[in-house]
Backbone as a ProteinNet text record, in pm:
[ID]
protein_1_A
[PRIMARY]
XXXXXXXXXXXXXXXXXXXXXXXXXXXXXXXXXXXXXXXXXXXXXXXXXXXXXXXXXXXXXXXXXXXXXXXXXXXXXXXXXXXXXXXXXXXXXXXXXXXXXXXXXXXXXXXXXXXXXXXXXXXXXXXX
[TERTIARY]
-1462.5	-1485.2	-1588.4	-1573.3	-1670.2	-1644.5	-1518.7	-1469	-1485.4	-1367.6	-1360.2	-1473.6	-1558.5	-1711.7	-1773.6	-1861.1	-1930.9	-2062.2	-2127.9	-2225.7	-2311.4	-2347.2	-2416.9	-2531.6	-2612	-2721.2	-2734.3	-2653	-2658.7	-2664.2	-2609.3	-2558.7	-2746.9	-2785.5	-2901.7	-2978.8	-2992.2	-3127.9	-3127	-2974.8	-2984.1	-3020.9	-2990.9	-3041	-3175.7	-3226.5	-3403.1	-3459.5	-3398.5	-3459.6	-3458.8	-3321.3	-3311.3	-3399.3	-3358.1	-3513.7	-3679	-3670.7	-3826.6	-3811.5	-3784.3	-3742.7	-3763	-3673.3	-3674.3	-3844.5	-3865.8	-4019.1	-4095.9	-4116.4	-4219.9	-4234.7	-4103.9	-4040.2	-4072.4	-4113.7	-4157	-4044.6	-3951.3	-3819.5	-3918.7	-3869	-3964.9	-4108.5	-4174.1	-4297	-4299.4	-4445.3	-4474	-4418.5	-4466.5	-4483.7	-4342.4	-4243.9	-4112.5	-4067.3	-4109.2	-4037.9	-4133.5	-4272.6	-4333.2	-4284.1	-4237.1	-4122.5	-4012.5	-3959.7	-3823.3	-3853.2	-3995.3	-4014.8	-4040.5	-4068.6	-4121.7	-4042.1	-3948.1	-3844.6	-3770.5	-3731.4	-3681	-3725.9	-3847.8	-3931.2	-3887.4	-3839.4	-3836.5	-3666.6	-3576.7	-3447.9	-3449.3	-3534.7	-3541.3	-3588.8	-3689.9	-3709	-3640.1	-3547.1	-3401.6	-3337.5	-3244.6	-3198.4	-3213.2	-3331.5	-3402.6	-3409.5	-3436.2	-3416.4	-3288.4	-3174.9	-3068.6	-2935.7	-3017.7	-2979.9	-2872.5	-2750.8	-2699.4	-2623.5	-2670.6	-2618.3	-2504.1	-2430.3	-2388.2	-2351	-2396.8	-2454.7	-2360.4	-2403.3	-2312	-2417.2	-2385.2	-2529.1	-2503.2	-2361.5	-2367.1	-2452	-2420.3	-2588.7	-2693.5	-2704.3	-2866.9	-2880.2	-2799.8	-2791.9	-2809.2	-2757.7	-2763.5	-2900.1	-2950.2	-3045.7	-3190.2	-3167.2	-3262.5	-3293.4	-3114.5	-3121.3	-3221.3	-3147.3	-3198	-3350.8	-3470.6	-3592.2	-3619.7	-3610.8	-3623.6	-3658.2	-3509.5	-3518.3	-3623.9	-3612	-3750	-3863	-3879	-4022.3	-4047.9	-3903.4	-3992.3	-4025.2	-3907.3	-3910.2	-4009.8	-4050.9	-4151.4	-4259.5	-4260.2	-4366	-4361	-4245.5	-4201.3	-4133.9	-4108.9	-3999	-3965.3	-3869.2	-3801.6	-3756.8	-3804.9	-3778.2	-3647.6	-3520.7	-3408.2	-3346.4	-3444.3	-3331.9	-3416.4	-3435.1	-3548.1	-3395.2	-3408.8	-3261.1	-3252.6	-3355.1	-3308.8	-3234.9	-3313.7	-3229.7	-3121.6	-3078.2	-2919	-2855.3	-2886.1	-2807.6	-2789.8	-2885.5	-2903.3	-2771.3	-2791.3	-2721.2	-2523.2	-2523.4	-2409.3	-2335.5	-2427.4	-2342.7	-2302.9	-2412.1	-2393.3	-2257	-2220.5	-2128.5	-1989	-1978.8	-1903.5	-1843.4	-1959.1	-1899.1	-1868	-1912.2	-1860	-1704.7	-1699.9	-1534	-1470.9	-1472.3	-1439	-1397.9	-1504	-1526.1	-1428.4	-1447	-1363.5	-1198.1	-1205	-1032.3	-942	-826	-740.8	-776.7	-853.2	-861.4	-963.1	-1028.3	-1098.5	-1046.3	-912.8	-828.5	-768	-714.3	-633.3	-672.8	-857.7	-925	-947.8	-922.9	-951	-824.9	-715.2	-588.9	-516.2	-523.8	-491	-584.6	-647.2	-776.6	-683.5	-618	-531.3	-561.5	-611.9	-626.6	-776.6	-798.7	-1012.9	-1042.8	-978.2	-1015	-968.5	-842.9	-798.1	-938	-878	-986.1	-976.4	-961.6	-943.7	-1044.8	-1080.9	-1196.1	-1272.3	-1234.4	-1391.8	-1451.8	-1431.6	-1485.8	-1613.3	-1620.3	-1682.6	-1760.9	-1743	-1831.9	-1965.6	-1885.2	-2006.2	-2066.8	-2005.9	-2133.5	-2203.9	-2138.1	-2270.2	-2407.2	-2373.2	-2428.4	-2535.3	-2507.1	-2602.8	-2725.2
-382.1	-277.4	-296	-178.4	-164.1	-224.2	-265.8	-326.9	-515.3	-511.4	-660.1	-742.9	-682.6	-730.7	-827.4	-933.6	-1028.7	-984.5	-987.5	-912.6	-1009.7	-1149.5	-1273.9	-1289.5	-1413.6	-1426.7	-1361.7	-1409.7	-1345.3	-1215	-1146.4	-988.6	-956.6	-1024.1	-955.9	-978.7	-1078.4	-1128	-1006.6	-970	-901.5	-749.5	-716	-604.9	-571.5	-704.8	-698.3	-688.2	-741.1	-721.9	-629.7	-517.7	-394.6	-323.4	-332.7	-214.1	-263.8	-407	-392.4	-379.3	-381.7	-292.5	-164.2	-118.1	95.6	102.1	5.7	77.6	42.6	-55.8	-68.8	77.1	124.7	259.3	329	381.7	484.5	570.6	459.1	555.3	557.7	649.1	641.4	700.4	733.5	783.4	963.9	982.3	1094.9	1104.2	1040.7	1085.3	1098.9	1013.3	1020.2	1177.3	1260.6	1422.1	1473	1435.4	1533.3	1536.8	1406.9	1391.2	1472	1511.1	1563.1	1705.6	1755.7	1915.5	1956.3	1861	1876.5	1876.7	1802	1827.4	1979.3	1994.7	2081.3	2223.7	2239.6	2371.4	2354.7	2286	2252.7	2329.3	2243.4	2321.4	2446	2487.1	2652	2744.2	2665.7	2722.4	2760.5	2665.9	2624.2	2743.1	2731	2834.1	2952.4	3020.1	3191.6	3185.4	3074.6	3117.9	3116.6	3094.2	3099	3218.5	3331.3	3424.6	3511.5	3529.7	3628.9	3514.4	3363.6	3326.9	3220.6	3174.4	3048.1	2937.5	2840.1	2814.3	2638.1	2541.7	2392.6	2364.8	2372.7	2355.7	2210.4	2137.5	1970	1878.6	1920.3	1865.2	1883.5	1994.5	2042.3	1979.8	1927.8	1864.4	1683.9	1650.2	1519	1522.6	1582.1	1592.7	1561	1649.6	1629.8	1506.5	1453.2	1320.2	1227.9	1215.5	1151.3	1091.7	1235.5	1262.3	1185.5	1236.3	1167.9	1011.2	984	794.5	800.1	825.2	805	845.6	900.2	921.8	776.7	784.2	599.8	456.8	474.1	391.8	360.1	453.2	496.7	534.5	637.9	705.7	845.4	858	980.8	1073.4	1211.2	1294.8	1295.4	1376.7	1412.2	1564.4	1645.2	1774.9	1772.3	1860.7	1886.8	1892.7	1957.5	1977.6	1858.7	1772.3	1609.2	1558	1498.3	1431.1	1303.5	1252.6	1119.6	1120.2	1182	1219	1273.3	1352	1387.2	1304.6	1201.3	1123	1041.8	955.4	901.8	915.2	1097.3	1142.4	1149.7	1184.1	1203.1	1023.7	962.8	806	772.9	797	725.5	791.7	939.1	1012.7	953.3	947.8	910.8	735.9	681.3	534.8	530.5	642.9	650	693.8	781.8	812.5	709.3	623.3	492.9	417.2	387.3	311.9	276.1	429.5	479.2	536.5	488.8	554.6	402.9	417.3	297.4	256.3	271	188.1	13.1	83.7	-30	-129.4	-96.4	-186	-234.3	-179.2	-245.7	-392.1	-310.6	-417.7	-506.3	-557.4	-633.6	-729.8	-648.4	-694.7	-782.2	-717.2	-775.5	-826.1	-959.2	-999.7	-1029.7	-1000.6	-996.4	-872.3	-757.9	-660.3	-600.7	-677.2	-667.9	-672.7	-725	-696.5	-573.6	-522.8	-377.8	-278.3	-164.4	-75.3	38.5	11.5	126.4	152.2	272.2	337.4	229.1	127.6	74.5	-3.5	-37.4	-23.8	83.4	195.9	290.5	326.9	266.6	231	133.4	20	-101.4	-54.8	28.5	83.3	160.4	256.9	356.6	282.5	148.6	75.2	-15.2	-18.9	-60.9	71.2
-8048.9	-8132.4	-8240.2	-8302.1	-8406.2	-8523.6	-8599.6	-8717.4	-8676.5	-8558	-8537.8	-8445.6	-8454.4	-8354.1	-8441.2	-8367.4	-8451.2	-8457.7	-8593.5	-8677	-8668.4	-8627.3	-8605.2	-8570.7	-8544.9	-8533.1	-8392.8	-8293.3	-8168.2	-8145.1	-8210.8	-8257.1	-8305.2	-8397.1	-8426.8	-8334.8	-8217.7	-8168.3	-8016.1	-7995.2	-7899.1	-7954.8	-8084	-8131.8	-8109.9	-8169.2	-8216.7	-8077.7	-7980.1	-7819.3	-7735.5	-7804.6	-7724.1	-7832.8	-7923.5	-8009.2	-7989.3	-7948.8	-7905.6	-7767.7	-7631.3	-7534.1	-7560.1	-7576.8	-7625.3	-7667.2	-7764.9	-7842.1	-7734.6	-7656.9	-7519.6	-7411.3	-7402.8	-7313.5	-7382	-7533.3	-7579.4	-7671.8	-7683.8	-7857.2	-7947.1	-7997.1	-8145.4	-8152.7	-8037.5	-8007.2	-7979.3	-7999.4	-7959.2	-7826.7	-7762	-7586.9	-7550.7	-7613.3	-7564.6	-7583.5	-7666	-7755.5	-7630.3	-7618.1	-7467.1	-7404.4	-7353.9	-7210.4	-7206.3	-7291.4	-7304.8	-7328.8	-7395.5	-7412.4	-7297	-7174.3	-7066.2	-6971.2	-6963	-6913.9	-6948.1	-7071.6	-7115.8	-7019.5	-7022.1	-6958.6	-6856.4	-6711.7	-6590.1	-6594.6	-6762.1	-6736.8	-6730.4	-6818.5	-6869.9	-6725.1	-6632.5	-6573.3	-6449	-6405.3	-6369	-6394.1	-6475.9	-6578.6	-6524.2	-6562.1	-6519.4	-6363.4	-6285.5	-6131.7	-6082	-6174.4	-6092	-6199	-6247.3	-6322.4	-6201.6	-6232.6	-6181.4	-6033	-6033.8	-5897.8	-5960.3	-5867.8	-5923.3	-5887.6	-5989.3	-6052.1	-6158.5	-6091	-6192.1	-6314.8	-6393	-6547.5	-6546	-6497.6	-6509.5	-6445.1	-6312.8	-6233.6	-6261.9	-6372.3	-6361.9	-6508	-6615.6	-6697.1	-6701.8	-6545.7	-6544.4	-6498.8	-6395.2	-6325.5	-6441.5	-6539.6	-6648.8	-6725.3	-6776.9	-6861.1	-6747	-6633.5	-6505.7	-6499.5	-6498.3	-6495.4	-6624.7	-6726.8	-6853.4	-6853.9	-6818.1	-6781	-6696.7	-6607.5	-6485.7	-6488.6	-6608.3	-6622.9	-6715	-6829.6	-6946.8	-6794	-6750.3	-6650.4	-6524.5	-6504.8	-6361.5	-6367.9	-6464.5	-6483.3	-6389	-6370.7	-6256.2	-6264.5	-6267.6	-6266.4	-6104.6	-6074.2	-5957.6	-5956	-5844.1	-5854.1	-5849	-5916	-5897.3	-5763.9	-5684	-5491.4	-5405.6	-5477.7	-5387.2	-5375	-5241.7	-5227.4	-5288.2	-5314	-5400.1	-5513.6	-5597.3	-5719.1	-5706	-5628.1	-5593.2	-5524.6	-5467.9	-5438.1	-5526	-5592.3	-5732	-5848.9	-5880.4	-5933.1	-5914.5	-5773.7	-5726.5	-5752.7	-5717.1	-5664.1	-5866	-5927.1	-6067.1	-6114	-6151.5	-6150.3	-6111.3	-5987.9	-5897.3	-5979.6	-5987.2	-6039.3	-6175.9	-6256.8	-6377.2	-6403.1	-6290.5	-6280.2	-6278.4	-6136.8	-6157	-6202.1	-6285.1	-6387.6	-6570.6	-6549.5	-6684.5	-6628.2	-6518.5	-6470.5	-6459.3	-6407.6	-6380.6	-6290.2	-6219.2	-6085.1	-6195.4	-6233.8	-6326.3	-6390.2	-6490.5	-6568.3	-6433.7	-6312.4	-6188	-6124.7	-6156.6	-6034.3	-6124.1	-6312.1	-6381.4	-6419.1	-6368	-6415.8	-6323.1	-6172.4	-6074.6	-5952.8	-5957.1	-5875.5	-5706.2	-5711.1	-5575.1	-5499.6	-5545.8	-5501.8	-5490.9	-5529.9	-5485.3	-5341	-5226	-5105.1	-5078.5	-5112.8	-5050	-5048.4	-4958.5	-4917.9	-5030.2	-5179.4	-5283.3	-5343.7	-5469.7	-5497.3	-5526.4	-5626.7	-5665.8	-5532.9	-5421.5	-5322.5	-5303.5	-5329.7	-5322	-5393.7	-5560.4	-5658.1	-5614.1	-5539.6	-5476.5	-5388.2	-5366.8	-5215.6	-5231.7	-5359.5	-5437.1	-5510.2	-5540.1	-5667.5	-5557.2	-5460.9	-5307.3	-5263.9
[MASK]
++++++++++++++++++++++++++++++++++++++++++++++++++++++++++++++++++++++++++++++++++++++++++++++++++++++++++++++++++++++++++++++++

């Protein structure tokens, strides 16, 4: 946690390495707010073509954060209906459930049960 965490030299050196990281990727910069106004227009335009149909705003929400990263990262967006990115999308989702459910504390609590054929199985094969 946040109270009982160690505040240490280690604590700072990994700080100072993820904030100079982020600033290499572009936090803190102009280009990073382009990226994202730019994105933004792609939602909007999203949005108005699918007036009156329906319609998940969560996919088309991850879909965006998604592009974002992959543009600091790549230098790339991904059209919304490109199957990579939906698969991309779908598998990360999927392992976040996972992840944040009991199967997680199970597979940490009891190492006897890591061969069975249960969800986080399905996490590793998304993460492949």
């Amino acid at each position: 946690g946040v109270i009982l965490a160690d505040y240490g030299e280690s604590w700072r050196d990994h700080r100072r390495f993820a904030l100079m990281t982020l600033r290499n990727f572009g936090l803190g910069k102009k280009s990073m707010e382009e990226r994202i106004s730019e994105e933004i227009q792609h939602t909007i335009k999203t949005l108005e073509n699918n007036i009156g149909k329906l319609f998940s705003p969560q996919i088309m929400f991850h879909n965006a954060a998604s592009n974002i990263i992959c543009q600091v990262l790549f230098g790339k967006r991904f059209e919304y209906d490109d199957e990579i990115i939906k698969t991309i999308v779908q598998c990360f989702t999927r392992n976040s459930k996972i992840a944040n459910g009991p199967w997680a504390m199970i597979y940490d609590s009891i190492p006897l049960i890591r061969k069975l054929p249960l969800p986080f199985r399905e996490a590793f094969k998304n993460a492949e």
